[in-house]
C-alpha positions in Angstrom: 145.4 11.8 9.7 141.5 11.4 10.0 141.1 15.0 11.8 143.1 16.0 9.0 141.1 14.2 6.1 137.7 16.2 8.4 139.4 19.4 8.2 140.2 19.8 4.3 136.0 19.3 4.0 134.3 22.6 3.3 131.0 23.0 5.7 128.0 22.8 4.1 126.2 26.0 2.6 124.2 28.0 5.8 125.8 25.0 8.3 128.4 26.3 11.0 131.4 24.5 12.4 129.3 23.8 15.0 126.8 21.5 12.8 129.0 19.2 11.2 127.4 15.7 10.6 123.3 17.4 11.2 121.2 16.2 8.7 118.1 17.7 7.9 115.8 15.2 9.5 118.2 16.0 12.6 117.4 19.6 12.2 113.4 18.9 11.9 113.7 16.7 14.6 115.1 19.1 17.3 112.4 21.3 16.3 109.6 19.1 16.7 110.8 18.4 20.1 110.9 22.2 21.2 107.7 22.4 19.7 106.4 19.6 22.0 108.0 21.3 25.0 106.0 24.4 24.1 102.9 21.9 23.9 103.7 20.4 27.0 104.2 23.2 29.0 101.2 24.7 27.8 99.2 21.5 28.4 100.6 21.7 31.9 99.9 25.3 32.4 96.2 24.4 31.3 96.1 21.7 33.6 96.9 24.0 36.5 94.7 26.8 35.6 92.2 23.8 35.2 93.1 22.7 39.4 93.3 26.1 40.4 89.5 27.3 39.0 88.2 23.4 40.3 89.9 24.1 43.9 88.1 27.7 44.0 84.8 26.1 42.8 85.0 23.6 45.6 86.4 26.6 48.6 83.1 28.7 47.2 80.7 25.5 47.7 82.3 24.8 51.3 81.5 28.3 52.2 78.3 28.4 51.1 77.8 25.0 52.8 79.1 26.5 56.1 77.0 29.6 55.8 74.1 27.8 55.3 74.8 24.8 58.2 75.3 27.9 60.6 72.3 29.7 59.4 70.5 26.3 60.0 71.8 26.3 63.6 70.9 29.7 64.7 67.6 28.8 63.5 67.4 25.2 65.6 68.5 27.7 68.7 65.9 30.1 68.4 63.3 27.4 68.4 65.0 25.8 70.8 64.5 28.7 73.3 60.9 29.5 71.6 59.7 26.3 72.6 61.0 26.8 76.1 59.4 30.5 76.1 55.8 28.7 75.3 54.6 28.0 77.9 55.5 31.0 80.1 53.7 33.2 77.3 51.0 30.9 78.2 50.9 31.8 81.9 51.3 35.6 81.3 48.0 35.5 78.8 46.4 33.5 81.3 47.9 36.0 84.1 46.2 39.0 82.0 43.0 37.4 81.6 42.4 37.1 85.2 43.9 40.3 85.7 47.0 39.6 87.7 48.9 42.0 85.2 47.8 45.6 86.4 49.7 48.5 84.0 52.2 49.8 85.8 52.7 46.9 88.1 56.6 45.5 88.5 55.1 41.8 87.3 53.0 43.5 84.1 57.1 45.1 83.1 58.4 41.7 83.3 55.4 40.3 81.6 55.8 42.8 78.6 60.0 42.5 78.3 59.3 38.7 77.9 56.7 38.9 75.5 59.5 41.9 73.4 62.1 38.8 73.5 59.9 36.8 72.0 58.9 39.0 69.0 62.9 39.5 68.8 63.8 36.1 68.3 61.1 36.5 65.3 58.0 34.1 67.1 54.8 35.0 66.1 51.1 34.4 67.2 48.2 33.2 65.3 45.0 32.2 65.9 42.0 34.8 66.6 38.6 34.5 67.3 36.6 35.3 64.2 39.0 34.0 61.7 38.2 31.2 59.3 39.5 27.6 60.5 42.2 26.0 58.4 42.9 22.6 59.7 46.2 22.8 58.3 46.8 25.8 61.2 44.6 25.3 64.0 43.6 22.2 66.1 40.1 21.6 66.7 39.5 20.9 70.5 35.4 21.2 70.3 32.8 22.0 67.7 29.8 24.1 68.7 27.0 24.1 65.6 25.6 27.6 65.1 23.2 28.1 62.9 23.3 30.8 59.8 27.4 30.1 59.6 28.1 28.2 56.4 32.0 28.3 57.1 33.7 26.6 59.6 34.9 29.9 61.9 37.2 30.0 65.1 34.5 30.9 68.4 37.2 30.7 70.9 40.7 30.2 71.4 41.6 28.2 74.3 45.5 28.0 73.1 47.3 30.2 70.8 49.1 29.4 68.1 53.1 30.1 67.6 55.0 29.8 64.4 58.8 30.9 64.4 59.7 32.0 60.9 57.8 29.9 58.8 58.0 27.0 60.9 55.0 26.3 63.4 56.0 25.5 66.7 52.1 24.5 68.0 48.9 25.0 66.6 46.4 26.8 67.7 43.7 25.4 69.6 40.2 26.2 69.2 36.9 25.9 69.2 34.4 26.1 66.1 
């Protein structure tokens, strides 16, 4: 009798068979709640875009940080072996002073190769008679007063000076 008493009701007007006992706050409803799906999966989608562009940030900093920690250790190497290298260039400039490097002679070839892989590895000398003295540069071994010079001015080198890039290995020692 009571499916009966349900079927003799006529559906309301735009309301299928389908949406019998719906009320209009039911309706509402349902749509507020795909309307918060929508939100959330936006919100979500945000949140990953958000992850994805923080992750890349942090992948571009650890390269760069790698790039530069490697570019830090090929320079600690080169030093390493400039420093080693200092004090045979310091026996070959003495070895050419006294003259023990004759051109042409199998030791003056050696002499010249070494002094090549040094330039390679980017060292450079400083300190020339002449120049003006810059503490900051050159260490002052002796200090001979000559008369007429108002500047204080390099006489002598006993020691060149090496920097490799712009870091200075030794200073150069002189007299002024």
């Amino acid at each position: 009798q009571g499916a009966e008493a349900g079927a003799d009701e006529a559906p309301a007007a735009g309301a299928s068979a389908g949406d019998e006992g719906l009320t209009i706050d039911d309706i509402l409803e349902a749509e507020q709640t795909d309307e918060a799906a929508e939100q959330e999966k936006s919100d979500y989608e945000t949140q990953l875009l958000h992850d994805l562009k923080r992750i890349q940030a942090e992948y571009a900093n650890y390269r760069r940080r790698t790039e530069e920690q490697r570019q830090l250790d090929i320079e600690r190497a080169k030093g390493e072996v400039a420093k080693r290298l200092l004090g045979v260039l310091d026996d070959l400039d003495r070895a050419a002073k006294h003259g023990d490097l004759e051109e042409g002679s199998a030791f003056a070839l050696v002499a010249d190769k070494m002094r090549a892989v040094a330039t390679d590895t980017g060292l450079t000398v400083y300190g020339e008679a002449g120049e003006a003295f810059d503490p900051q540069q050159h260490e002052a071994v002796f200090q001979a007063p000559t008369p007429g010079v108002t500047e204080a001015t390099i006489l002598e080198v006993l020691e060149v000076g090496y920097r490799l890039g712009g870091v200075e290995l030794r200073p150069a020692k002189v007299v002024v």
